[in-house]
GUTI-287373 format. One record per residue (C-alpha): x negated, y, z; chain. Coordinates in steps of 0.02 Angstrom, whole numbers, padded with zeros to 5 digits. Layout:
<recs>
REC     east    north       up   chain
REC        X        Y        Z       A
...
</recs>
This chain:
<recs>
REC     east    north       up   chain
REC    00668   -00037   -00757       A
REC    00768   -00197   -00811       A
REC    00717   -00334   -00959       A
REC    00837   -00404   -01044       A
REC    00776   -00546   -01164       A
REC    00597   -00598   -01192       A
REC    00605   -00571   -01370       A
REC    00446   -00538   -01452       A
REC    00340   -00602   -01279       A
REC    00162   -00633   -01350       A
REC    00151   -00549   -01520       A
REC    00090   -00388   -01588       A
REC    00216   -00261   -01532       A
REC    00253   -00144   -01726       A
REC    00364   -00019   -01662       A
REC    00464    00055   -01514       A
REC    00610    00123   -01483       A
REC    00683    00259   -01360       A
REC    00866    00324   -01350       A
REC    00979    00412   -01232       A
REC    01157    00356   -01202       A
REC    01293    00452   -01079       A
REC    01246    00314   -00968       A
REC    01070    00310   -00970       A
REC    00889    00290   -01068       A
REC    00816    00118   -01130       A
REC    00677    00084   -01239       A
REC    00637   -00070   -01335       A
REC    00482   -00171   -01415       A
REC    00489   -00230   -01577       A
REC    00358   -00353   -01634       A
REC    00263   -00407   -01782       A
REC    00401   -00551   -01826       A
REC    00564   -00427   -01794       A
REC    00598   -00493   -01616       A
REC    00670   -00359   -01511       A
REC    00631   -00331   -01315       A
REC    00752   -00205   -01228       A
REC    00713   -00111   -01050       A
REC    00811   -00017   -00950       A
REC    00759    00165   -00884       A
REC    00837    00211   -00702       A
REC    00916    00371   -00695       A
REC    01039    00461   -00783       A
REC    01080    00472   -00958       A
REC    01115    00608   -01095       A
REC    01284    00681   -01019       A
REC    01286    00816   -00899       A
REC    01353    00743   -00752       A
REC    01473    00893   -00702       A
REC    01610    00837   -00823       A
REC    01611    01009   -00887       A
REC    01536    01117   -01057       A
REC    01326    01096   -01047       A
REC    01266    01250   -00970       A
REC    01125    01317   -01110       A
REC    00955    01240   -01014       A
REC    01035    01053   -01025       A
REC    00946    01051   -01200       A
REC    00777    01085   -01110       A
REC    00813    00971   -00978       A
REC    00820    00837   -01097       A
REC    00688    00884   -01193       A
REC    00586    00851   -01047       A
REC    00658    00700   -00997       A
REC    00626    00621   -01179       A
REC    00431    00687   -01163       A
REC    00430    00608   -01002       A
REC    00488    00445   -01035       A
REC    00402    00454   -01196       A
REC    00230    00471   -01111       A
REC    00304    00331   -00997       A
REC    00329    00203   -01124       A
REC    00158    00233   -01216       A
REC    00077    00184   -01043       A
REC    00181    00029   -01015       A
REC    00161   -00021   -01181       A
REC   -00025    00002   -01194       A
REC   -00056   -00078   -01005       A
REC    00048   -00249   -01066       A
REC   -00046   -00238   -01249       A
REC   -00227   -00233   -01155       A
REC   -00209   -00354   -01026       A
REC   -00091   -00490   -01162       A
REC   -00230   -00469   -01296       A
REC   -00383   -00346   -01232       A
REC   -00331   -00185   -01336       A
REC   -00218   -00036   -01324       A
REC   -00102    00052   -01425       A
REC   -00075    00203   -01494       A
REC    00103    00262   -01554       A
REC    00164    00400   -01666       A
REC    00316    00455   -01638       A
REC    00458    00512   -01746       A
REC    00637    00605   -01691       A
REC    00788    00521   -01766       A
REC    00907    00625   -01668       A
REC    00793    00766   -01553       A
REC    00809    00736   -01420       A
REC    00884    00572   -01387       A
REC    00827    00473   -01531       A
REC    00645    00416   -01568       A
REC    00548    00297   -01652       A
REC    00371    00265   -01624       A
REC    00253    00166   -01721       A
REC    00112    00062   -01669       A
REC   -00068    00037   -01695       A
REC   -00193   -00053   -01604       A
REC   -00364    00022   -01526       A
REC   -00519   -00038   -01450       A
REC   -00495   -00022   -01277       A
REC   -00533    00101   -01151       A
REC   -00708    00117   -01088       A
REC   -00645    00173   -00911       A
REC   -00531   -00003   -00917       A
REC   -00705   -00070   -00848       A
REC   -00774   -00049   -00715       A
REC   -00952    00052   -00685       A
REC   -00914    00125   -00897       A
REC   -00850    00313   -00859       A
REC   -00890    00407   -00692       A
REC   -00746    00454   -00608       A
REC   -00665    00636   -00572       A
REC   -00696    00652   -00371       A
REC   -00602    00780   -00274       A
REC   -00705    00810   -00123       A
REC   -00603    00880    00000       A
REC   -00658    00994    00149       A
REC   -00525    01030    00276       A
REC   -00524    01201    00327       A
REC   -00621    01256    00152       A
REC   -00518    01190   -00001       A
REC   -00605    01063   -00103       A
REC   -00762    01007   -00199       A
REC   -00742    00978   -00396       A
REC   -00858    00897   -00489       A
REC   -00908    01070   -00583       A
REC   -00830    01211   -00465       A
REC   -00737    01238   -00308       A
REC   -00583    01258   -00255       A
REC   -00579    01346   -00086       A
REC   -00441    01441    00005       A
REC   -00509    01594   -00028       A
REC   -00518    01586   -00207       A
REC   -00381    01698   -00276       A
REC   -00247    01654   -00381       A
REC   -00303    01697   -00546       A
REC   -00474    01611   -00525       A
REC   -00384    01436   -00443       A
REC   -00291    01447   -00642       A
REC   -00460    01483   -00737       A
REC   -00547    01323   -00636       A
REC   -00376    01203   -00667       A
REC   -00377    01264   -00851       A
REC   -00572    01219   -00862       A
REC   -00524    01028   -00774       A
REC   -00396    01021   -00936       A
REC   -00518    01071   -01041       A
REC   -00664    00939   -00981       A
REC   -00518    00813   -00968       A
REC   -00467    00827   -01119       A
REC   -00267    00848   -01081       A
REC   -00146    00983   -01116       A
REC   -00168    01144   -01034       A
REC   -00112    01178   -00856       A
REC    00073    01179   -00845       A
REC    00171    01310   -00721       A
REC    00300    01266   -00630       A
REC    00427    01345   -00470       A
REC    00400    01249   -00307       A
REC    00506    01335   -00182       A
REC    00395    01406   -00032       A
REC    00237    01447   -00162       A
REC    00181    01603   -00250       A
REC    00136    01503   -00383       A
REC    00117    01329   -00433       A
REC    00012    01232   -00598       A
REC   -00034    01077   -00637       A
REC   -00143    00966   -00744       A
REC   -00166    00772   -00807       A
REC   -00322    00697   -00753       A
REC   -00336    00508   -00820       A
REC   -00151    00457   -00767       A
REC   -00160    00570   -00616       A
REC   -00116    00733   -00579       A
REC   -00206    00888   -00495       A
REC   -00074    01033   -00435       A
REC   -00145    01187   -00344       A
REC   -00011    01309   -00250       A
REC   -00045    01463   -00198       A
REC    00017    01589   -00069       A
REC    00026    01774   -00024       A
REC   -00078    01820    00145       A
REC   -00061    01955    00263       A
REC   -00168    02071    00173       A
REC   -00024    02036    00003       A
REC   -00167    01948   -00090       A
REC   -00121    01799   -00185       A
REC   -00226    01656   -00138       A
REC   -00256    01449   -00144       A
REC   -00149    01402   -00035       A
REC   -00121    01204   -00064       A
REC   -00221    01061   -00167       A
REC   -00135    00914   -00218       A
REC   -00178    00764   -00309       A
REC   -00051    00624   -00356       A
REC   -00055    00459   -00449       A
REC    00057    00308   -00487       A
REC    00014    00128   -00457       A
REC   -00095    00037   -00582       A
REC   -00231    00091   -00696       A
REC   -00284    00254   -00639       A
REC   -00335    00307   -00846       A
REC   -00502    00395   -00905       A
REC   -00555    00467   -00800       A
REC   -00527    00413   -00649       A
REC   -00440    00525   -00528       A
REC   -00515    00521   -00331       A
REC   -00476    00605   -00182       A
REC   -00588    00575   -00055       A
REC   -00609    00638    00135       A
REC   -00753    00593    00217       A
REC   -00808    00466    00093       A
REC   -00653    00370    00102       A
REC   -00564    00344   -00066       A
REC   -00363    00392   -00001       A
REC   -00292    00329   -00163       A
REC   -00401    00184   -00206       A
REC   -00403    00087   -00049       A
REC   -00272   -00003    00058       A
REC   -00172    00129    00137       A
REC   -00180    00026    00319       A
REC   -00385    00009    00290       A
REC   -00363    00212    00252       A
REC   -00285    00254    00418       A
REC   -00386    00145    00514       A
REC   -00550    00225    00428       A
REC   -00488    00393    00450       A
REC   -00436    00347    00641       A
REC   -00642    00275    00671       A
REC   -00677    00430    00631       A
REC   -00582    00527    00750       A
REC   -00460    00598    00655       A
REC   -00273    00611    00731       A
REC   -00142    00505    00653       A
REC    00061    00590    00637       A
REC    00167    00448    00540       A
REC    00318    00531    00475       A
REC    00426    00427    00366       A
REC    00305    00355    00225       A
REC    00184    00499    00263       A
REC    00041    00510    00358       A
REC   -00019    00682    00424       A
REC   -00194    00731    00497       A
REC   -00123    00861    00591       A
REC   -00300    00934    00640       A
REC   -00353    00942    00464       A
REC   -00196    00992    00374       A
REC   -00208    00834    00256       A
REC   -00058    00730    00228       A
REC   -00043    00585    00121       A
REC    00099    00515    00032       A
REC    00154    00346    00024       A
REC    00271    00277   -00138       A
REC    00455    00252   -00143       A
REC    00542    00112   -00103       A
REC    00555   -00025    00041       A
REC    00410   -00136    00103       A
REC    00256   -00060    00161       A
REC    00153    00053    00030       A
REC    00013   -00031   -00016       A
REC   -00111    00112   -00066       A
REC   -00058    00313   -00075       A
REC   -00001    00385   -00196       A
REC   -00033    00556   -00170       A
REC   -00139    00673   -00046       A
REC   -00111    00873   -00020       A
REC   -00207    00990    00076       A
REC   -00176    01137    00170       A
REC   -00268    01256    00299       A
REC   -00263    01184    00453       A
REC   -00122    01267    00552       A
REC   -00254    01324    00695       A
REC   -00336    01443    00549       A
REC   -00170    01482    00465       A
REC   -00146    01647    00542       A
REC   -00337    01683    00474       A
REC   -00296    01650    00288       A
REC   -00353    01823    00213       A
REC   -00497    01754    00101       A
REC   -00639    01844    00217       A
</recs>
């Protein structure tokens, strides 16, 4: 994202704004006293990029995109507004021209008790290699069949207080939903055995850098944190405790375990994960039948 002007640095943002152009999305701040701050959203813009007639699901496409960047702006807006004067924001938003027109208005809120540390408990995805995974209220093991794996992600929404699981298509997967948890996000895949039975198959927990939102979203292994602490003290933890090491690109596999963890985009070493999926080790594999 590029700034461009520092219009409006240090006062009360009022409203934002969030438009699509052929070339691309930006978003701006406008404070108590008028001043405007513009940002630039990578990516591309409104047009579809063939040069030809919009095929019919373009509209969808940028439906999502606006709900996306949407959700993105309320975060960055709130995170600056909390740590320039110790609250957060709230904004309501308005179309001017659905979808590539909005305008959001601002109010202020107390701030977050999970902002501080020791306030909220955090959400901690135990995970068992070779079982599935540990949630703070159920499990989530590989033998848990498809429809129950949906009625446990729907119950995390529900004690979460986010929108219901969404469904998506992940090529290689039977099926695949998701759910917000804080700022994170909990995904569970599943998979067709021998026997035709559709099963867990895959658990997967991502989040971005920064405040990790209420609550807190951890995946842990062995009592390590693999999201919360340095990824180089991760590996080395994870190798004390005799666990093989594959590096692949900005990935790290335990190849024994069927755990990988991801590592962020961009150059430089990542400093912390940003994402951690498990499978069934490929030793049991062939024994995936849920008995």
């Amino acid at each position: 994202m590029r700034n461009e002007g520092a219009g409006g640095a240090g006062r009360v943002p009022a409203r934002v704004l969030l438009r699509g152009e052929p070339g691309g999305w930006h978003w701006a701040v406008v404070d108590d006293a008028g001043a405007e701050r513009r940002s630039e959203f990578a990516g591309a813009g409104t047009r579809w990029p063939a040069g030809e007639s919009e095929p019919a699901w373009w509209r969808r496409r940028l439906d999502e995109t606006a709900e996306g960047l949407r959700e993105a702006v309320a975060e960055r807006l709130t995170d600056a507004t909390f740590r320039d004067f110790g609250v957060e924001t709230r904004i309501t938003w308005f179309a001017l021209d659905d979808p590539v027109e909005w305008e959001g208005i601002v109010t202020l809120r107390e701030a977050d008790p999970a902002r501080f540390p020791g306030r909220v408990p955090p959400f901690v995805v135990t995970l068992e290699p070779g079982r599935g995974a540990l949630l703070p209220d159920a499990n989530l093991l590989f033998s848990t069949r498809a429809a129950d794996a949906w009625t446990t992600l729907a119950s995390v929404a529900e004690r979460c207080g986010t929108r219901p699981p969404k469904t998506s298509f992940l090529c290689g997967w039977a099926g695949h939903r998701s759910v917000r948890v804080g700022r994170g996000m909990l995904s569970l895949s599943t998979g067709r055995g021998e026997d035709g039975v559709e099963r867990l198959a895959e658990i997967c927990g991502t989040r971005t850098p920064g405040w990790s939102g209420n609550p807190e979203m951890r995946f842990r292994l062995d009592g390590v944190d693999l999201l919360d602490e340095p990824a180089g003290d991760v590996v080395a933890l994870l190798r004390e405790l005799d666990h093989e090491i594959v590096r692949r690109g900005r990935s790290v596999r335990l190849a024994d375990s069927g755990l990988t963890l991801h590592g962020p985009d961009g150059p430089g070493p990542a400093e912390r994960f940003t994402g951690a999926s498990l499978r069934l080790p490929t030793a049991l594999a062939p024994l995936w039948t849920g008995s």
